[in-house]
Biotite code that builds the C-alpha atoms (Angstrom):
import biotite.structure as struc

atoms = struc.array([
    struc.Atom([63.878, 267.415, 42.482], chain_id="A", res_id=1, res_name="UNK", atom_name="CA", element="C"),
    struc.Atom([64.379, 266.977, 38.729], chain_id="A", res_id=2, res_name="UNK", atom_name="CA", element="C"),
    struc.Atom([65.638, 263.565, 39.199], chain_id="A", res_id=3, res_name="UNK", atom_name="CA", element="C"),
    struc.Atom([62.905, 262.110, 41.502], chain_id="A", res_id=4, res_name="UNK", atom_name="CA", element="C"),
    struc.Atom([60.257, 263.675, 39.111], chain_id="A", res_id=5, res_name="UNK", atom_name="CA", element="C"),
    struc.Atom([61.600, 261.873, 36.071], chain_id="A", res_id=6, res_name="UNK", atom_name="CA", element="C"),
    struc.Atom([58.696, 259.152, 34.833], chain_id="A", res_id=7, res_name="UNK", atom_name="CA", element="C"),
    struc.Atom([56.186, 260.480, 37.715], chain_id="A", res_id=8, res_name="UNK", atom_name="CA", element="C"),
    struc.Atom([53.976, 262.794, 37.619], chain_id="A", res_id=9, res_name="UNK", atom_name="CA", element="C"),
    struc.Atom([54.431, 264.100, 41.080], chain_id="A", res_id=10, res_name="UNK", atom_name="CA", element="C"),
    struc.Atom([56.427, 263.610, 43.978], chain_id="A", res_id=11, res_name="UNK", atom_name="CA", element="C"),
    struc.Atom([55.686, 263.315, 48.153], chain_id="A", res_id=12, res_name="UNK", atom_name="CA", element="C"),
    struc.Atom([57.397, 265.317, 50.632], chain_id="A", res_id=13, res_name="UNK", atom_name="CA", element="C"),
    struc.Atom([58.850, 261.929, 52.081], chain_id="A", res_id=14, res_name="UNK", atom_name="CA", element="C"),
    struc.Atom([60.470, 260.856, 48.543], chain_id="A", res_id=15, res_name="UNK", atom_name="CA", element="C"),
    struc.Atom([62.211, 264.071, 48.723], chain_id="A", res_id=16, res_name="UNK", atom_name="CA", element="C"),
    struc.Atom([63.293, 263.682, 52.454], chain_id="A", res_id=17, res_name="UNK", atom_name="CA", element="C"),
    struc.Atom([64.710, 259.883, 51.357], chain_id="A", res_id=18, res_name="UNK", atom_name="CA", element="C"),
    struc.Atom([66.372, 261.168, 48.404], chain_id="A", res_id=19, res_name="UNK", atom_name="CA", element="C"),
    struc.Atom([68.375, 263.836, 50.109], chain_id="A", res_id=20, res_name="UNK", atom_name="CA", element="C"),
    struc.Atom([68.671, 262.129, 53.396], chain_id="A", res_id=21, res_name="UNK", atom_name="CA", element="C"),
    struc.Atom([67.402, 265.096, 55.241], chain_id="A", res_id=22, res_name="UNK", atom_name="CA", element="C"),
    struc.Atom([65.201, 265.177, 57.822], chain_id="A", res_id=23, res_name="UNK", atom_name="CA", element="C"),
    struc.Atom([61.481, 265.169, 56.793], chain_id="A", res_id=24, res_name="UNK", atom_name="CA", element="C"),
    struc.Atom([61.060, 269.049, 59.141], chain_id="A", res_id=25, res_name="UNK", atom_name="CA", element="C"),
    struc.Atom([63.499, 270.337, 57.505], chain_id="A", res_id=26, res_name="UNK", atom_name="CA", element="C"),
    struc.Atom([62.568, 269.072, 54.299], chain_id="A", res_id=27, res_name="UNK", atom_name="CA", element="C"),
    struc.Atom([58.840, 269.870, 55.190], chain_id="A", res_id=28, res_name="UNK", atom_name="CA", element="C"),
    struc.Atom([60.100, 273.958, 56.258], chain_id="A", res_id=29, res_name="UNK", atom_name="CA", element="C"),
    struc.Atom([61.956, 273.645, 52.706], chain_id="A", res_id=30, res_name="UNK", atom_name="CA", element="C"),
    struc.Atom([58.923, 272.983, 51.101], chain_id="A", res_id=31, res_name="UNK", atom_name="CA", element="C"),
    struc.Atom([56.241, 275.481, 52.395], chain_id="A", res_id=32, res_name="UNK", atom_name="CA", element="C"),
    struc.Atom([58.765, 278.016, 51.001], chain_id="A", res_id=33, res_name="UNK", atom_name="CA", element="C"),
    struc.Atom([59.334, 276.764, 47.566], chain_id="A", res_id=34, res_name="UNK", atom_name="CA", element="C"),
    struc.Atom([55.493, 276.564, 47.771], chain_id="A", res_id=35, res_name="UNK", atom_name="CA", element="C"),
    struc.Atom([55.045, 279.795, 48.797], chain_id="A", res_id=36, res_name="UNK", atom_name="CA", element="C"),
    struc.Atom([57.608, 281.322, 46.222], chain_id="A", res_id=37, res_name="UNK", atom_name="CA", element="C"),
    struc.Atom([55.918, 279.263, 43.574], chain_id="A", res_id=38, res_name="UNK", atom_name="CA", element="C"),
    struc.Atom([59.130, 277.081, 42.963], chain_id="A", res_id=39, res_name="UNK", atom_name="CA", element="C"),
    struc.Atom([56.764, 273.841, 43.422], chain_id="A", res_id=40, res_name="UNK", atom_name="CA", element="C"),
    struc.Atom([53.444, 273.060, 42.648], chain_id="A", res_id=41, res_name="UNK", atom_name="CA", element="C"),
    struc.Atom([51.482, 271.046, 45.068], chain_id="A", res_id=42, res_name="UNK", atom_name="CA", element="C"),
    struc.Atom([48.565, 268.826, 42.846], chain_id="A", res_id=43, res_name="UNK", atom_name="CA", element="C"),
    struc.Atom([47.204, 267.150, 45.731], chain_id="A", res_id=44, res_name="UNK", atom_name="CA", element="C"),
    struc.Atom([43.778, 267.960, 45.708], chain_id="A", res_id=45, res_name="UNK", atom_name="CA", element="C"),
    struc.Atom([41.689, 267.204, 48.899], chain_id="A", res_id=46, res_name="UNK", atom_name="CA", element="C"),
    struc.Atom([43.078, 267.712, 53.169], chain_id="A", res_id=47, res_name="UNK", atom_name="CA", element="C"),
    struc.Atom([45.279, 264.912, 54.556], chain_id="A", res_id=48, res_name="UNK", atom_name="CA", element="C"),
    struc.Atom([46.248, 264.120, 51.125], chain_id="A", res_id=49, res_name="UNK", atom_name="CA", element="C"),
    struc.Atom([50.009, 263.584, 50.422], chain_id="A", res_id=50, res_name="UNK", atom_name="CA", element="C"),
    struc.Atom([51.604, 266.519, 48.948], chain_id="A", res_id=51, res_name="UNK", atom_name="CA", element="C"),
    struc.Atom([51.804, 265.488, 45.277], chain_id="A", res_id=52, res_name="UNK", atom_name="CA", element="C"),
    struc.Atom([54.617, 268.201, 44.047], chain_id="A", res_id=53, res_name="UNK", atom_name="CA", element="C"),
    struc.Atom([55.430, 269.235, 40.949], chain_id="A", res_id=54, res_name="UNK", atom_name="CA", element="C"),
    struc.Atom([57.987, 271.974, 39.867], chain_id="A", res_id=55, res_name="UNK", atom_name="CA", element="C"),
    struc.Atom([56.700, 275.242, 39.785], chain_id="A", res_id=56, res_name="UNK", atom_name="CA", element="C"),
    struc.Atom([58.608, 278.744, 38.073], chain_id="A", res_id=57, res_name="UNK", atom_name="CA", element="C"),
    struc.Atom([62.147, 278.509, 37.438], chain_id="A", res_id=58, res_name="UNK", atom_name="CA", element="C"),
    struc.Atom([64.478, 279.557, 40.061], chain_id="A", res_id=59, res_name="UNK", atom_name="CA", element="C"),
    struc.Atom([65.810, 282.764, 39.428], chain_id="A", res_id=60, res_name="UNK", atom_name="CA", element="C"),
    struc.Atom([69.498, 283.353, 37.860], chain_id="A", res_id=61, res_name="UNK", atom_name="CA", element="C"),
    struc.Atom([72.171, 284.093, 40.235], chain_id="A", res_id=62, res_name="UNK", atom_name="CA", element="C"),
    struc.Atom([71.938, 287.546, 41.840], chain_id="A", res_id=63, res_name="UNK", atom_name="CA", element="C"),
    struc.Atom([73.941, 289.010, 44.031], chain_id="A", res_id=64, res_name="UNK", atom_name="CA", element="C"),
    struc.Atom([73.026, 289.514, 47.567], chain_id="A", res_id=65, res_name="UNK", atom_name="CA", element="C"),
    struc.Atom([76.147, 291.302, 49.285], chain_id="A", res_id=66, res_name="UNK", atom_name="CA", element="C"),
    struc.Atom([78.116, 294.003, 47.524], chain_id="A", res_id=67, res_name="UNK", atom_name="CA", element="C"),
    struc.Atom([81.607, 292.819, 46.747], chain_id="A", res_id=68, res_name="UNK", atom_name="CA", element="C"),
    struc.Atom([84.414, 294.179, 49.393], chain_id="A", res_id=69, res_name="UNK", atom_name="CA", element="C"),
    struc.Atom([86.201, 296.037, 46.941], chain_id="A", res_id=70, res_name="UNK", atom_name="CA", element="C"),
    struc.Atom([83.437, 298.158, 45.904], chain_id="A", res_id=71, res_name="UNK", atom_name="CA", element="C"),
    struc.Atom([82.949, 299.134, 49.856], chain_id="A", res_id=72, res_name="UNK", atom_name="CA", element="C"),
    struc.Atom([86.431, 299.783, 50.401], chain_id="A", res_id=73, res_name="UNK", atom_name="CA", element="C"),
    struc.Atom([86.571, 301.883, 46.585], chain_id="A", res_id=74, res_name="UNK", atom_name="CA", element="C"),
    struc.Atom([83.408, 303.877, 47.830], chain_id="A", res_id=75, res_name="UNK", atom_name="CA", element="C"),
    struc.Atom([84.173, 304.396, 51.993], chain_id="A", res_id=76, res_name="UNK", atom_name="CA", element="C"),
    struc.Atom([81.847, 303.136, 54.752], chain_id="A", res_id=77, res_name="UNK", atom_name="CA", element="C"),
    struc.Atom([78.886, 305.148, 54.939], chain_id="A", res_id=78, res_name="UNK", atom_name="CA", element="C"),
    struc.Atom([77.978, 303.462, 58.923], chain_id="A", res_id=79, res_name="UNK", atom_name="CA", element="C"),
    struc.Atom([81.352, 304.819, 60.300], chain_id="A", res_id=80, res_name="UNK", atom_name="CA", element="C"),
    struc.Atom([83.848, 307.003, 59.518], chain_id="A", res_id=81, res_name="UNK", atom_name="CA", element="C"),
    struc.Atom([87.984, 306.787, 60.935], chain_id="A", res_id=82, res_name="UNK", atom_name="CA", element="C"),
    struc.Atom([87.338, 308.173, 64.093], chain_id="A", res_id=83, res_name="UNK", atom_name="CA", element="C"),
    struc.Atom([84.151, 305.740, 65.125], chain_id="A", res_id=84, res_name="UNK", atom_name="CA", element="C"),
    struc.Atom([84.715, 304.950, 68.626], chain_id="A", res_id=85, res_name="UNK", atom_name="CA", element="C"),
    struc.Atom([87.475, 307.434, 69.918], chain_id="A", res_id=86, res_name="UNK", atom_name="CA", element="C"),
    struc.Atom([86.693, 308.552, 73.283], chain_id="A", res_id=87, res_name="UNK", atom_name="CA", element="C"),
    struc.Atom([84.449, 305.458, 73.912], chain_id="A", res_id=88, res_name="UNK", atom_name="CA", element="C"),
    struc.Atom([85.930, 303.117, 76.896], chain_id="A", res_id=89, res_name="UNK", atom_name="CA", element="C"),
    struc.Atom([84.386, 299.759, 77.686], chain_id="A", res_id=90, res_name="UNK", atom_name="CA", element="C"),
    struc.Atom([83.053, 299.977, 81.409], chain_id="A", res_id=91, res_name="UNK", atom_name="CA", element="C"),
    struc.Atom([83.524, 296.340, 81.584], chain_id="A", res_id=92, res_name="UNK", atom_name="CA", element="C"),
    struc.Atom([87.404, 296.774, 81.123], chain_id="A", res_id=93, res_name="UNK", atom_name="CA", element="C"),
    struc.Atom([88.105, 300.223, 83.073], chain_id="A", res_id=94, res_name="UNK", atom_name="CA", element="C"),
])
């Protein structure tokens, strides 16, 4: 995004679909988030305008969404214990 916005003030939907050679859905999904997040900015300012986008707040620093295996196998499952599914049989297999 940085690199299309470079010299212009804003940027369309359809620059940023060319750029990446995506799709312009998926690039249009894409965008209603960022929007939403506050990532971009869109200055367009009347309906049926061209999206005129601009970057919004900074994306937020790396974060970690799934605990590392160690620390699950360090701690013990908390879902299911060593004797989770004795005395279970698959009807499908009997």
């Amino acid at each position: 995004m940085t690199a299309l916005c470079v010299g212009e003030a804003s940027v369309s939907a359809r620059a940023i679909a060319t750029r990446l050679q995506l799709d312009k859905s998926v690039v249009s999904r894409r965008i209603k988030v960022a929007l939403t997040e506050g990532y971009l900015v869109n200055r367009a300012t009347g309906k049926g305008q061209p999206q005129a986008l601009v970057l919004g707040d900074p994306l937020p620093e790396d974060r970690m969404l799934l605990p590392e295996p160690a620390s699950l196998t360090e701690t013990g499952c908390s879902v299911a214990d060593d004797t989770a599914g004795e005395g279970w049989s698959d009807p499908f297999n009997a």
